[in-house]
C-alpha positions as CSV (number, residue, x, y, z in Angstrom):
1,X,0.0,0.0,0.0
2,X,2.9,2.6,1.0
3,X,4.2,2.1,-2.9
4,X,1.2,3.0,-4.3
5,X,0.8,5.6,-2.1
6,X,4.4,6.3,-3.1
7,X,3.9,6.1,-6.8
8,X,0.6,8.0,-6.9
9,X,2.1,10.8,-5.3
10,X,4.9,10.6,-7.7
11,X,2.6,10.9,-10.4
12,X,0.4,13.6,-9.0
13,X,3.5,16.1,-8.5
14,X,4.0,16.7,-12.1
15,X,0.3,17.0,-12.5
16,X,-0.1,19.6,-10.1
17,X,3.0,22.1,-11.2
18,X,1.4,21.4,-14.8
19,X,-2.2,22.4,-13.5
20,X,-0.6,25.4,-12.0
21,X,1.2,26.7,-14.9
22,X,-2.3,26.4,-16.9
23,X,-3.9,28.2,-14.5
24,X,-1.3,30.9,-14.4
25,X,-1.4,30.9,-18.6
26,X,-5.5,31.3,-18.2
27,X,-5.0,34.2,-15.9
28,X,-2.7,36.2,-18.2
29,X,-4.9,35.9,-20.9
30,X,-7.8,36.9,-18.7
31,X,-5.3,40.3,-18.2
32,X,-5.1,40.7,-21.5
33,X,-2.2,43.0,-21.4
34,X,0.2,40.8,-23.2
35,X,1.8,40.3,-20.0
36,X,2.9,36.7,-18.1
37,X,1.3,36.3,-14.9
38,X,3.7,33.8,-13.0
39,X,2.9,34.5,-9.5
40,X,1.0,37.1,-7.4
41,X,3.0,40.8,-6.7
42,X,2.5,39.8,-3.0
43,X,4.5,36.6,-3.6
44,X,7.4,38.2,-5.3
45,X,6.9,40.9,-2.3
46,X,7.0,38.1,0.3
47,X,10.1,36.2,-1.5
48,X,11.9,39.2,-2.3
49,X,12.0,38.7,-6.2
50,X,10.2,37.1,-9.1
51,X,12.1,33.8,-9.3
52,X,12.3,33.0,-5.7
53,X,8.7,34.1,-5.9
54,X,7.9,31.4,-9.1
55,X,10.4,28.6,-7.6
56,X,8.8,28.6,-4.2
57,X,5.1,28.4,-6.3
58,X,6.5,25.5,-8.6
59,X,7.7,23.4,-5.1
60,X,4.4,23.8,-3.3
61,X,2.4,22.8,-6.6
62,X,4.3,19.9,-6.8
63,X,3.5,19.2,-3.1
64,X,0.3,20.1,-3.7
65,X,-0.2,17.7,-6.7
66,X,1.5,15.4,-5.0
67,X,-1.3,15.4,-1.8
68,X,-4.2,15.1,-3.8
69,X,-3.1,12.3,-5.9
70,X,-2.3,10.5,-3.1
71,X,-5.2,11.2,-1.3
72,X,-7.4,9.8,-4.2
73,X,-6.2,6.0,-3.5
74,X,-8.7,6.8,-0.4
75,X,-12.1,6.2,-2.8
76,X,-10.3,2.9,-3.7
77,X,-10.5,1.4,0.0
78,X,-12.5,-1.4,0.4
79,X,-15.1,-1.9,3.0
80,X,-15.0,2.0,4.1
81,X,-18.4,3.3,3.7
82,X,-18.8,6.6,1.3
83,X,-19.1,9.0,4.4
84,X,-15.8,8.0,6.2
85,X,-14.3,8.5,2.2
86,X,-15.4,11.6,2.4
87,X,-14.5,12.8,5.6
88,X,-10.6,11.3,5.3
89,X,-10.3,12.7,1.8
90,X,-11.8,16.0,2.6
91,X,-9.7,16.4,5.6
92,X,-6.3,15.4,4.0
93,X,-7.1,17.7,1.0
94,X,-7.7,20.4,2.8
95,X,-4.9,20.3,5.2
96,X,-2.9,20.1,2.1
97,X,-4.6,22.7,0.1
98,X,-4.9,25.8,2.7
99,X,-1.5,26.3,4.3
100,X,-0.2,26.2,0.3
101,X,-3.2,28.7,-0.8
102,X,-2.2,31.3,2.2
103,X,1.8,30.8,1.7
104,X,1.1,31.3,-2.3
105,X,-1.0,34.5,-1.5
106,X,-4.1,32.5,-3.6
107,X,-6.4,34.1,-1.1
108,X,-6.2,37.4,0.8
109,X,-4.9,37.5,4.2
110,X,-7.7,38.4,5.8
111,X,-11.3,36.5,8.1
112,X,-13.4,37.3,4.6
113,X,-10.7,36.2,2.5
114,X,-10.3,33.3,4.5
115,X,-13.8,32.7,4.8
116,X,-14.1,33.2,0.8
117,X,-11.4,30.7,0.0
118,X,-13.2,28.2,2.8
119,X,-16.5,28.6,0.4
120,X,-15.1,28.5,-3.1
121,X,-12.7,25.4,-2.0
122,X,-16.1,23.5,-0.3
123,X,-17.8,24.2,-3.6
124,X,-15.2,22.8,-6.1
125,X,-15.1,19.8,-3.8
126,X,-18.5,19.4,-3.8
127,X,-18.2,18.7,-7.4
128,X,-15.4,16.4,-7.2
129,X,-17.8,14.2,-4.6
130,X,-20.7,14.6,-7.0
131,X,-18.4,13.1,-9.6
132,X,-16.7,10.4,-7.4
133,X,-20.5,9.7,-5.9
134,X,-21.4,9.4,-9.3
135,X,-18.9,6.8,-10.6
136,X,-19.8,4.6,-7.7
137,X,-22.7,4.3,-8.1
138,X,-22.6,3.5,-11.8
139,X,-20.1,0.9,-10.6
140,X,-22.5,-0.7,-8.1
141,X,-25.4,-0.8,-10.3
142,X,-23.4,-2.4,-13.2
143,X,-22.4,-5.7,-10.3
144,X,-26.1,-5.2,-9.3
145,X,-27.2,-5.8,-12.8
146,X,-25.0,-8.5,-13.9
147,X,-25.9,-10.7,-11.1
């Protein structure tokens, strides 16, 4: 289990730091100033130039790739019912994902800002359970129907 723990992770680094460099592509192009958006001014502020500022943002979205593909072997356990799945993945993810939104400045260092990042995160992983619901349950119904 720890390998493919191991080798999920692995997998999921890459994935993240390529996730984040899309996102940081849409954004600029959202500007539409011609410009390349790698990080926010507050990072580069916080790190004391643009590459530290970039390098520290390419680490934690490896780590943060990284988190999340391992914590997605969780909806592949056996015998756990689809509440404690829920609550182990939604608590890994999110220890992973807040202290990496607030070091990367993704959210504003403030109780609304924290509260708004809270809401949006909930509401994107309300839609990854929808999905994940969604897929078991076409699973189950397909053994259902073939016995």
């Amino acid at each position: 289990m720890k390998k493919k723990i191991l080798l999920r992770c692995l997998l999921g680094a890459p994935l993240g730091l390529a996730i984040s460099t899309m996102i940081t592509i849409f954004i600029s192009y959202a500007m539409g100033d011609g410009s390349y958006y790698a990080v926010v001014p507050e990072l580069v502020r916080d790190c004391g130039s643009e590459i530290n500022a970039v390098a520290l943002q390419a680490v934690c979205s490896l780590l943060y790739g990284a988190a999340w593909a391992g914590a997605s072997l969780i909806w592949e356990a056996d015998g756990w019912s689809l509440l404690k799945m829920t609550v182990a993945h939604l608590l890994i993810c999110s220890l992973a994902t807040f202290p990496v939104a607030y070091l990367m400045r993704w959210m504003d260092h403030s109780l609304p800002g924290i509260a708004l990042y809270f809401g949006i995160f909930l509401a994107i992983y309300a839609v990854i359970w929808v999905t994940q619901y969604s897929t078991m349950k076409r699973k189950i119904d397909e053994l259902n129907s073939s016995l």
